[in-house]
N, C-alpha and C positions, 0 to 999 in steps of 0.2 A: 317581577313582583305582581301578580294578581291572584285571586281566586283564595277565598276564605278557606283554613283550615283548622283544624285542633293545634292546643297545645303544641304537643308530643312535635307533629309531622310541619310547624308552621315554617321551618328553614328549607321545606322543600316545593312553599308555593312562589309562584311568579312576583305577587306581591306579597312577599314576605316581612318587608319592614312595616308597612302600614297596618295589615289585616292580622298577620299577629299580636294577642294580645299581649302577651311579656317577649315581646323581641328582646326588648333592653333591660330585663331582670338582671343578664349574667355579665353585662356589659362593662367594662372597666372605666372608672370616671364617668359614667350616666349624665350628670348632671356639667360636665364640662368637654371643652374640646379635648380629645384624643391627640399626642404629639405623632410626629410623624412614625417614628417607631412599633408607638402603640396601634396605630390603622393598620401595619402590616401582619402585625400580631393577630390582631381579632380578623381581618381577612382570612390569617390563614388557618384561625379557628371556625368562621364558616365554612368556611369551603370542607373541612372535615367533616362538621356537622350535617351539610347538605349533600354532600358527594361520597361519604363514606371511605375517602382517601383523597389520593391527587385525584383533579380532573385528569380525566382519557380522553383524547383526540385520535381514536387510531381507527374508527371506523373510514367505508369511504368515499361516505356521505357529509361525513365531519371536514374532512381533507377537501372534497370537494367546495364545500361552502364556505369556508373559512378563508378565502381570498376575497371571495364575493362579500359576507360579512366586511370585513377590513376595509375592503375598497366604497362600499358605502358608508362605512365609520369616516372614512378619511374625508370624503364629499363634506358629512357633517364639521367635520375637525377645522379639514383647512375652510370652509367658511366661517368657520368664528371664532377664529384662533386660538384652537386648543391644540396645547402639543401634546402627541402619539410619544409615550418614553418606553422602553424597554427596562428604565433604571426605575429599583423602589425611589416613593418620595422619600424626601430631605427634610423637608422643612414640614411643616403641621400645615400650610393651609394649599398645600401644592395641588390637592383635590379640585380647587376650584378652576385651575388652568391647565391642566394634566392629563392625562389617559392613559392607558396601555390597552395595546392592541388586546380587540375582541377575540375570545377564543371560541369554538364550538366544539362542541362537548359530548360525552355519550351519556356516562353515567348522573344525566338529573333529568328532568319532564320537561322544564321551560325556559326559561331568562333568569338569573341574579346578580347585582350586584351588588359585591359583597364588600364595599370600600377599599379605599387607598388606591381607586382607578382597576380595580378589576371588573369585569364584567363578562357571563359567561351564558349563552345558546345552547341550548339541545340542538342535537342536530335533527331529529325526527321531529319538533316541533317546530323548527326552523321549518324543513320540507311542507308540512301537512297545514300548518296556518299561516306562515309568513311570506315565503320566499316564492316555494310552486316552483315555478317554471321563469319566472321572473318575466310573462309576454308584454307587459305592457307598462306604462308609464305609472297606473295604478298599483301594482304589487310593489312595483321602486316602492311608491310614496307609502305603503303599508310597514315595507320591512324596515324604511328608512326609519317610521313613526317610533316603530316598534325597539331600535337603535337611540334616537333621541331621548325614547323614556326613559330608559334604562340609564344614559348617559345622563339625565336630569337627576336622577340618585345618585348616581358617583360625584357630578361636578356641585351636587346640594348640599354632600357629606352628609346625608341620611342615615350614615350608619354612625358616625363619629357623636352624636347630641343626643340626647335624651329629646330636645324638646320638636324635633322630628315626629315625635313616634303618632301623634294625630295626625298631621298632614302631610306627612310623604307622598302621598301616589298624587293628590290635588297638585302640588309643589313639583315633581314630575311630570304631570302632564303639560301644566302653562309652561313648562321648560323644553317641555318635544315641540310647543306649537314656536318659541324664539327661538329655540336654533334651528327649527326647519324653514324658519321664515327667512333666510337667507339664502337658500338653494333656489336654481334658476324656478322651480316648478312649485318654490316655497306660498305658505298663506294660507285663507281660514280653509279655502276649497281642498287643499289637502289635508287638513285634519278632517273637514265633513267627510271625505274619502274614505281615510281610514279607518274610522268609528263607525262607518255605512259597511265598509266589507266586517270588522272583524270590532264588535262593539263589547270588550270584559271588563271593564270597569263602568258602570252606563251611570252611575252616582258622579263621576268624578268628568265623564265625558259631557252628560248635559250639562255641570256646570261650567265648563269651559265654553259650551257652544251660547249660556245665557249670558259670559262674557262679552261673548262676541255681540251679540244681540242690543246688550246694553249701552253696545261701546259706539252703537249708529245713532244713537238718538232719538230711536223712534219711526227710523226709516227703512226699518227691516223687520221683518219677524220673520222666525225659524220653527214652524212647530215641527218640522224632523228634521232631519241629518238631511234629506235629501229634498227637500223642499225647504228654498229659501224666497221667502216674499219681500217686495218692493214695495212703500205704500206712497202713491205719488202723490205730488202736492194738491191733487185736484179730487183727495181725500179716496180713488182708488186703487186696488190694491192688486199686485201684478205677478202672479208665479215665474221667477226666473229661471222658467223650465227649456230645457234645449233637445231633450229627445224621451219621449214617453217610454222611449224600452231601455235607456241606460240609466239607470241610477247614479252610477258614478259619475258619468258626463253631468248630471242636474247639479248632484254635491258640487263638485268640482266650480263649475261655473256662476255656482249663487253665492257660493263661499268666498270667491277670490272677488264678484263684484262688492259682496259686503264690505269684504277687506279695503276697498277700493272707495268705497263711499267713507267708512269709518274714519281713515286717513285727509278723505277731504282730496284724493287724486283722482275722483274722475273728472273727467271733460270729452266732449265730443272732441277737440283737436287731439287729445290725447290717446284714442282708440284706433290703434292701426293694425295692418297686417303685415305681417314678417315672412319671411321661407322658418320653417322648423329645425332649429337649430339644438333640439333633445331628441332628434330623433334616434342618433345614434347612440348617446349618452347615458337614455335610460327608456330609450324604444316607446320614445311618448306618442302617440298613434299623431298623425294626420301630414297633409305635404305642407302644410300654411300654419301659419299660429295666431290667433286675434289677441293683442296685448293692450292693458293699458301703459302709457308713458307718464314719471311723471319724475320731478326731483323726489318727492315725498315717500316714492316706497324703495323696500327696499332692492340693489342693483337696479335701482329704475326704472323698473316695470314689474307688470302683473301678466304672467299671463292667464288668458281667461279660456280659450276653446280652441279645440282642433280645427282645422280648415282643410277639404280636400276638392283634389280636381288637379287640372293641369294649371297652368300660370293665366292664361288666358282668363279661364271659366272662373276662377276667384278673384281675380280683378275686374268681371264685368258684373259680379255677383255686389261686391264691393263696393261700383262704380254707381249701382242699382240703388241699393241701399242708403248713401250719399242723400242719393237724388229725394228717394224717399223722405228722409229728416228735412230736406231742408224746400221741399212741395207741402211742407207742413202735416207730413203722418206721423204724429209725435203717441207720444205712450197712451194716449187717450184713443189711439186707433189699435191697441193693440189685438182684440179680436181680430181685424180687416187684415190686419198685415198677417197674422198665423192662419188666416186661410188661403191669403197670397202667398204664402211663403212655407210656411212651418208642416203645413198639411201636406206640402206638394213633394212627391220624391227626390225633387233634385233642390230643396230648398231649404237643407238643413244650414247652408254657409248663410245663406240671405239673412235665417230669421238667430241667430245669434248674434252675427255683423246688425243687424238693425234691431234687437233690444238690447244689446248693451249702448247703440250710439242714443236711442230714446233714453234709456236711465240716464244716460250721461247728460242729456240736455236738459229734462226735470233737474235734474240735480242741481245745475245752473244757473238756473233762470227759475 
């Protein structure tokens, strides 16, 4: 569901429930819920409307992705306990706990769904803005985003109420950012992520990112997706930036420290380093992971950054950094430390391991 269209052609945009003006002109009960019977019905009268028949699955581009689709639906699913059914719903509000498997598709342009837990991929647009090549942790968190939206419609019943028809795509977005908030790589940094690579709703994305902003108290500000600012107590004001040529790395790790202040989970004992245990999972780059720990978020931790090198070279990088915080080079040194650290080629572990343990100590004390 995105991208403004006419009248005429509005059941064949991404965001078709919101940015259509008369979605729900032809709609049965408008003005109340739909029983279960009747979501199956109007499903299967968009899907005619949009597709010009059944959906086709027979390219074999479709066949291809359509594992990989479902297997990252299911990441989503089984962490927030939604069931994957095969069988139409029963009951009128089954939407809210339900799904059916994701299909991919030939005959439409983008993503819809079209209620009663159906939900349907191009597969050329799947290729060309989602999925790629799937190299790295980032494209997961894009296509995953790109998943949870869509499922923020079906599990909203956006299509079943009338009183949807204003705020569907807002009401699916803060829906992609809770249910991805519980995937190991979940939090604000992978929405800054995905909005940074692939930003088509920017109405609906800034307001979710002035959410976030709002939700620190004063101790963050965001003027873009990819720049998130620190303002410490000593009234200056700190770019939680980690690498000047990756933007996604900066998203990424200002977003999840946000997330991490907002909740009230940082602390300097709380920031460790781990072995990288997505690597496999969803080919999250680095051999280390810097996370925070805490009861407060969710699976109880954050993690924040990639860490590379052998085991040695990150633990004396680590052991470095320590020493730093507590010889008192706290956030008020943060120029000194980024040209000890940040500027130097082999000091990209150093200067992430030691602004996130300065944030964490402002934040403290």
């Amino acid at each position: 569901m995105e991208e403004k269209l006419n009248k005429k052609t509005f059941l064949g945009a991404v965001c078709a429930l919101a940015c259509a003006t008369n979605i729900f002109v032809a709609q049965p009960h408008a003005d109340a819920m739909m029983n279960a019977h009747e979501q199956e019905k109007w499903a299967r009268h968009l899907e005619k409307e949009a597709f010009g028949g059944p959906p086709e699955t027979s390219s074999e581009e479709a066949i291809r992705l359509t594992p990989i689709i479902q297997g990252l639906q299911k990441r989503l699913c089984d962490r927030n306990g939604i069931e994957i059914t095969t069988t139409p719903f029963q009951n009128t509000y089954d939407f809210e706990t339900k799904i059916h498997p994701m299909q991919v598709i030939d005959n439409y342009h983008t993503c819809y769904s079209v209620g009663a837990g159906y939900i349907y991929f191009n597969a050329r647009y799947l290729s060309n803005q989602l999925v790629g090549s799937l190299s790295d942790q980032y494209a997961y968190i894009l296509a995953e985003r790109a998943i949870a939206h869509e499922m923020g419609h079906a599990l909203g019943g956006h299509t079943t109420s009338k009183k949807f028809h204003n705020t569907a795509e807002i009401l699916a977005e803060k829906k992609s950012v809770e249910l991805m908030d519980k995937l190991p790589e979940g939090g604000w940094g992978a929405y800054l992520v995905s909005v940074n690579i692939h930003c088509n709703r920017p109405d609906e994305n800034f307001k979710v990112v002035k959410s976030f902003v709002d939700a620190c108290d004063g101790r963050i500000t965001m003027p873009t997706f990819t720049t998130t600012v620190y303002h410490d107590k000593g009234g200056g004001q700190n770019n939680l930036c980690l690498d000047n040529y990756s933007s996604n790395e900066n998203a990424y790790f200002g977003g999840q420290m946000a997330y991490c202040i907002a909740h009230r989970a940082l602390s300097v004992e709380g920031i460790e380093v781990v072995e990288n245990f997505l690597k496999d999972e969803i080919k999250f780059k680095g051999d280390y992971l810097l996370i925070c720990r805490s009861s407060s978020l969710p699976n109880g931790y954050r993690v924040l950054a990639s860490l590379y090198g052998s085991r040695d070279k990150v633990l004396n990088d680590w052991s470095k950094m320590k020493g730093f915080i507590a010889n008192g080079h706290l956030i008020d040194d943060y120029d000194w430390v980024a040209k000890e650290t940040f500027h130097k080629d082999d000091g990209k572990n150093q200067w992430a391991m030691w602004l996130a343990l300065a944030v964490a100590y402002d934040v403290q004390h």
